[in-house]
DOTORBA-849393 format. One record per residue (C-alpha): residue in three letters; x, z, y. Coordinates in steps of 0.001 Angstrom, whole numbers, plus 500000, padded with zeros to 6 digits. Each point is the difference from the previous one (the first is absolute). Example, Ala and Ser with C-alpha at 12.3 -4.5 7.8 and 13.67 -1.06 7.14 Angstrom:
DOTORBA-849393
ALA512300507800495500SER501370499340503440
//
This chain:
DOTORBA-849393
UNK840830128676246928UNK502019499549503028UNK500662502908502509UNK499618499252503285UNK503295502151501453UNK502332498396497396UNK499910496641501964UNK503178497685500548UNK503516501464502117UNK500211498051502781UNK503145499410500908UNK499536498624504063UNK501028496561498741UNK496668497579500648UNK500906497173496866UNK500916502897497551UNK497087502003501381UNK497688497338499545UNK501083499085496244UNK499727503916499045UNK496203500083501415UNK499420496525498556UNK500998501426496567UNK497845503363500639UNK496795498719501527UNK500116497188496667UNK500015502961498263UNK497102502236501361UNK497817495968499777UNK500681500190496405UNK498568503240499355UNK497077498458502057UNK499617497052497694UNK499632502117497038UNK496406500767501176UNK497203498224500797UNK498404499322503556UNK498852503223501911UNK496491499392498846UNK500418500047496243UNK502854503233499754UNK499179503421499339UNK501040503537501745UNK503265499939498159UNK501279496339500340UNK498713500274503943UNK502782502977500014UNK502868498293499106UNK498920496909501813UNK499527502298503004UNK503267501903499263UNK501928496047500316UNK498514498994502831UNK501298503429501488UNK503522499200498731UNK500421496818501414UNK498696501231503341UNK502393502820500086UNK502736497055499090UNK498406497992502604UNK500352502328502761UNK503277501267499401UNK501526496022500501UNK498286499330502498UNK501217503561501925UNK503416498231499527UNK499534496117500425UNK496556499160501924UNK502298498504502934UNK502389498895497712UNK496635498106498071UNK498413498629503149UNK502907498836501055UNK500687498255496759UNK496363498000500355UNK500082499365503428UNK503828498210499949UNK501489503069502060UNK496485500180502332UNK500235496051500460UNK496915499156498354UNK496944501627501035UNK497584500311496857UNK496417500807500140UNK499100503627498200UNK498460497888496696UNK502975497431499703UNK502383502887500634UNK498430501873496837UNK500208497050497971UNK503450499154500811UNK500824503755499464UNK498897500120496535UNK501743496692499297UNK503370500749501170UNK500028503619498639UNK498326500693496497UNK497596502976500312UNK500001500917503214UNK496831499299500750UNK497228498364497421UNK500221496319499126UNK497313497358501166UNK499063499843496531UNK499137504026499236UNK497801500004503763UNK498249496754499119UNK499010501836496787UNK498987503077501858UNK498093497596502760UNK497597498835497047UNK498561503383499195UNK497893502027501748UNK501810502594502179UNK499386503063497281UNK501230498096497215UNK503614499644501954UNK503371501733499348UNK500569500389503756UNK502650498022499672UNK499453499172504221UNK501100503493500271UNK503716498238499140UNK499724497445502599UNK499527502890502738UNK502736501834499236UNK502171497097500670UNK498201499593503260UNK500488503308501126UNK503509500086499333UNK500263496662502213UNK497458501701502659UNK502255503068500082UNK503096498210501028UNK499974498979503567UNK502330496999499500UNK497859499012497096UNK496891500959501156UNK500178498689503575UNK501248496925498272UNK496976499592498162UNK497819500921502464UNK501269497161501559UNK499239497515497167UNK496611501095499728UNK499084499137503953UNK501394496346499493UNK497398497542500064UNK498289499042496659UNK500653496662498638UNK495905499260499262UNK500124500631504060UNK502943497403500310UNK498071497249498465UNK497111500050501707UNK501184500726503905UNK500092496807501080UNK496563499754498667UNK499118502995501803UNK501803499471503067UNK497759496346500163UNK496913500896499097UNK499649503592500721UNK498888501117496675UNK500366500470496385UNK497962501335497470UNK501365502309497156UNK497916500633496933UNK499814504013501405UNK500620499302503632UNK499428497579502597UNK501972499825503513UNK499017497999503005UNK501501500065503411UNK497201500287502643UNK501775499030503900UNK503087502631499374UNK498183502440496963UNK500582499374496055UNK497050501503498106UNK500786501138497050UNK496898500450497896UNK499910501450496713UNK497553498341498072UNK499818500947496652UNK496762501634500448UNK498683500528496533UNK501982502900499237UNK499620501140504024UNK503662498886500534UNK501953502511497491UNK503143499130499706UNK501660498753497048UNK503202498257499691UNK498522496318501316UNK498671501346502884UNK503331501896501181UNK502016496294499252UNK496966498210501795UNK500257502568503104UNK503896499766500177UNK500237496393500577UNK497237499858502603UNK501890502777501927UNK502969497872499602UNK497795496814501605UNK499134502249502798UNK503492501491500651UNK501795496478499882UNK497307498298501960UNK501522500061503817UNK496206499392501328UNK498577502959498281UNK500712503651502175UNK497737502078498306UNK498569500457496178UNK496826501234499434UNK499002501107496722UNK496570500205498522UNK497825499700496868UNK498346496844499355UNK495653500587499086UNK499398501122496475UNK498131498863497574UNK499118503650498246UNK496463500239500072UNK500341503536501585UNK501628498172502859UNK499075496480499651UNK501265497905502775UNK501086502738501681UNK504054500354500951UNK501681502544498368UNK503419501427501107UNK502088500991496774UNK498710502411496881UNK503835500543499437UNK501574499373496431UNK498052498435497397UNK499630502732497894UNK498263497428496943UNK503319497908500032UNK501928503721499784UNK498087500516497048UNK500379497277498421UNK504018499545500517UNK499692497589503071UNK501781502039502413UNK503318499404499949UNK502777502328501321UNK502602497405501631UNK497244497704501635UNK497741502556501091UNK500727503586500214UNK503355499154501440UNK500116496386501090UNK496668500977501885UNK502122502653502389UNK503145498134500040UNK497810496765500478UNK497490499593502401UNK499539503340501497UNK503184500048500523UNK500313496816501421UNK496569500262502459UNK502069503618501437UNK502991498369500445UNK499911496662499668UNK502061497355498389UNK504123499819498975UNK501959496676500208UNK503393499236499359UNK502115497191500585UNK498591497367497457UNK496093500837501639UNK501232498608503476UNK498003496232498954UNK497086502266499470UNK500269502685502887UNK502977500943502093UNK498636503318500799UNK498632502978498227UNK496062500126501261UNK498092502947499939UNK496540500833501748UNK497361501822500595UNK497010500351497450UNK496263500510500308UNK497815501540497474UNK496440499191499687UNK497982502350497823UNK496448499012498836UNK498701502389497477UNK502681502124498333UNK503667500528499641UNK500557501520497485UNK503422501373498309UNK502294496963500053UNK498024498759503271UNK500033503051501770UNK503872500297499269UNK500414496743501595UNK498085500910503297UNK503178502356500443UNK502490497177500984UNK497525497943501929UNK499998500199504066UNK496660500115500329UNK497107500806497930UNK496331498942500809UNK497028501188497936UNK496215499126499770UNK497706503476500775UNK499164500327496183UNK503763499590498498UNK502196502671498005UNK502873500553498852UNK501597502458496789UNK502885500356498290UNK498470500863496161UNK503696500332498446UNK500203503371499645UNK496840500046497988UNK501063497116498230UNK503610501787498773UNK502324497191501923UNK501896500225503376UNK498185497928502827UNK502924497555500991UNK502233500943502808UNK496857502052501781UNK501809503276499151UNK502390499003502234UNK498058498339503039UNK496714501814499921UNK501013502948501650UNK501794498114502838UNK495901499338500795UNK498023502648498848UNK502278502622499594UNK500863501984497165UNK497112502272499826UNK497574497065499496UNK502708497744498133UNK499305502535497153UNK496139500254500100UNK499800496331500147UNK503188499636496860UNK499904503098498298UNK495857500169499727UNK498697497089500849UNK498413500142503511UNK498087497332500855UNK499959498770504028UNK496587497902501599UNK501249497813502743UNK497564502220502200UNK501701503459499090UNK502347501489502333UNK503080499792497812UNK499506496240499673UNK501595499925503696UNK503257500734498229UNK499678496736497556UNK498507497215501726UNK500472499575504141UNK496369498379500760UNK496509500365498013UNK497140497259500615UNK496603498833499123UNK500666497198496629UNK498553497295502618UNK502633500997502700UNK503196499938497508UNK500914496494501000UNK499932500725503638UNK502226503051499467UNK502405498102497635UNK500312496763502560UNK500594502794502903UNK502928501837497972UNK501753496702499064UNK500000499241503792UNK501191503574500985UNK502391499948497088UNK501632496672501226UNK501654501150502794UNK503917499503499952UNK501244503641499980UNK497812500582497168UNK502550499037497283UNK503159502140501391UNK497757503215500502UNK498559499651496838UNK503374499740498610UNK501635502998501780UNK496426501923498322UNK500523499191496800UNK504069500809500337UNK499285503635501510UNK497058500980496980UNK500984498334496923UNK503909498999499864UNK500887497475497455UNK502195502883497986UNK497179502524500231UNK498324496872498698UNK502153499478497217UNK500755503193498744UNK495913500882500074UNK499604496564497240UNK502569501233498083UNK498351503032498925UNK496567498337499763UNK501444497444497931UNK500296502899497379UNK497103501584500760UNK497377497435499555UNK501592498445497226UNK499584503490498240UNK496346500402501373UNK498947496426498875UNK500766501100496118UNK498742503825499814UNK497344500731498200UNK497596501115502842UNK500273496805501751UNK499015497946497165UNK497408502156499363UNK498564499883503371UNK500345495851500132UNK498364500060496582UNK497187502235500718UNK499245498123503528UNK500065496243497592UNK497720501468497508UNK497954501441502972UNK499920496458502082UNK499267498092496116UNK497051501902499838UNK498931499610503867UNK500319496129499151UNK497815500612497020UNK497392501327501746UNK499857497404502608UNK502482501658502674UNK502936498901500898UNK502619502256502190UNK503716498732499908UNK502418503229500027UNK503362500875502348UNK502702501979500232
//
């Protein structure tokens, strides 16, 4: 047994620091190895697995209350380099042993189904949060993560001479001074999973670098559900079938999604220096959203960064989180800036559900048509939403409700949070229950993708 409050003395000194958790963390794994996977132990070997993967947390957390500047700096060559969140991991648990898991131990946990897991994710965030929580790091990082994508890089000059490129999630095409992004993985109703949040960063990166576009619009491609067959759907929000089966990954998606995209469509991209061939500026602007159907949980949080929303009469929107056990992105921290915080927590806490037709939708979306009229209303917002001044006011919004280090410090805390959430035991029930529930709709003939 190891006891969690008899961790290493760390002594402030990062390479003798780093040896003494090394040595203590290789520890706590061996008392891991002695049992087998999570699946096959019983009540009392789960215990003292539990009881090491406590210690070396503890450990964890104390080192990196000392050294997580000291660390970052360490990967990033003294804030030189900027590193993307997943090659920043990697290199962490490279250059210091046990710090956070090895590629090896989460490409074992990636292969099993999300129950069957140690957590072992749960490591990775608190070496994110530590980075989040400085604001040297963290702004540093923040950084990194709004530099344009290298899958973008290789095809701009494609884009920029054709006008558009087609992802296997997403397509974009520039219409006259509009990209259209269109989600188009429409047999699961466009839940996201971890190829649709890389597919969706690069196109925003197409439509940020692209000097002709001036506006994005974003919308869901037709589906091919028979519930909605050819009918465009907006988002059904995480893929709650690739949660369950361990196809949700922490890095790419629950963080690399906020830090990613999002973040880039709010405030647009980052260049440095060694960009200038690509872009000598850092573009940002303005972003439609255009919602046929439903947006629903990770849709609906996106809707809260957009400039404009436009929905068809019969649309909704939810955030089912709460009812699912896990925290609804960064919509804790934007909703109310809408809605206020009276209805923030009847739509987070229980679930509310809002028509496109009820009077609280006014607070989500700024314009709700007929489904034949959408196109009309999207072509009129890119045109209103092209005008020069556009881009600086939007800025100075964005600056006055959501500052970068309120930004920061929010993720930090969510890292923690929904790493947590993704691994207790009433979320995997719930995203068990809802697969064996949507097995047997397929069984019977239905077929009803689910969303977070």
């Amino acid at each position: 047994m190891i006891d969690p409050q008899a961790g290493p003395d760390f002594v402030g000194d990062l390479d003798l620091d780093a040896t003494s958790l090394a040595k203590y963390t290789a520890r706590c794994e061996d008392v891991v190895a002695r049992y087998p996977s999570r699946i096959d132990r019983d009540a009392g070997a789960q215990r003292s697995v539990d009881q090491a993967f406590a210690a070396a947390r503890t450990a964890r957390r104390a080192f990196l209350a000392r050294h997580a500047d000291a660390v970052y700096s360490v990967l990033t060559s003294g804030l030189a380099r900027h590193r993307r969140l997943p090659e920043l991991v990697h290199a962490a648990a490279e250059r210091f042993p046990g710090l956070v898991p090895t590629a090896t131990s989460i490409a074992d946990e990636r292969g099993r189904i999300q129950a069957e897991r140690d957590g072992r994710e749960i490591d990775q965030a608190i070496f994110c949060a530590a980075i989040l929580r400085s604001p040297r790091s963290g702004s540093h990082l923040i950084d990194a993560m709004r530099m344009p994508t290298a899958p973008a890089i290789e095809v701009l000059d494609i884009f920029r001479r054709t006008g558009k490129i087609e992802l296997s999630s997403v397509a974009v095409e520039r219409v006259g001074h509009a990209a259209y992004l269109t989600f188009r993985d429409g047999h699961p109703l466009n839940a996201e999973n971890d190829q649709l949040v890389t597919d969706t960063e690069t196109a925003v990166d197409l439509a940020l670098l692209d000097d002709e576009v001036r506006v994005g619009v974003l919308r869901g491609g037709p589906s091919g559900s028979p519930r909605y067959q050819g009918k465009r759907v907006f988002s059904a929000g995480m893929n709650l079938t690739d949660l369950r089966n361990g196809r949700i990954s922490f890095v790419e998606f629950l963080l690399g999604r906020e830090l990613g995209f999002i973040n880039k469509i709010m405030r647009g991209l980052f260049t440095d220096a060694r960009a200038a061939p690509v872009v000598a500026r850092q573009p940002e602007k303005p972003w439609i959203g255009a919602v046929d159907a439903f947006a629903i949980g990770g849709g609906m949080q996106l809707l809260l960064v957009l400039d404009r929303v436009i929905a068809e009469e019969g649309a909704f929107f939810s955030l089912p989180a709460a009812e699912e056990g896990i925290v609804p992105g960064l919509a804790n921290l934007r909703l109310s800036r809408a809605v206020g915080s009276r209805m923030s927590r009847r739509i987070i806490l229980s679930g509310l559900r809002i028509a496109a037709t009820d009077r609280a939708a006014e607070l989500i979306c700024d314009e709700v048509v007929p489904a034949e009229e959408m196109d009309a209303a999207i072509t009129a917002a890119v045109a209103e939403l092209s005008q020069p001044a556009v881009v600086a006011n939007r800025r100075m919004l964005i600056l006055a409700e959501e500052p970068v280090d309120l930004y920061r410090r929010y993720l930090a805390e969510f890292a923690i949070v929904q790493a947590e959430r993704m691994y207790s035991p009433d979320v995997l029930g719930n995203v068990e229950r809802r697969w064996q529930e949507s097995r047997r709709r397929k069984q019977v003939g239905g077929n009803r993708a689910v969303g977070t």
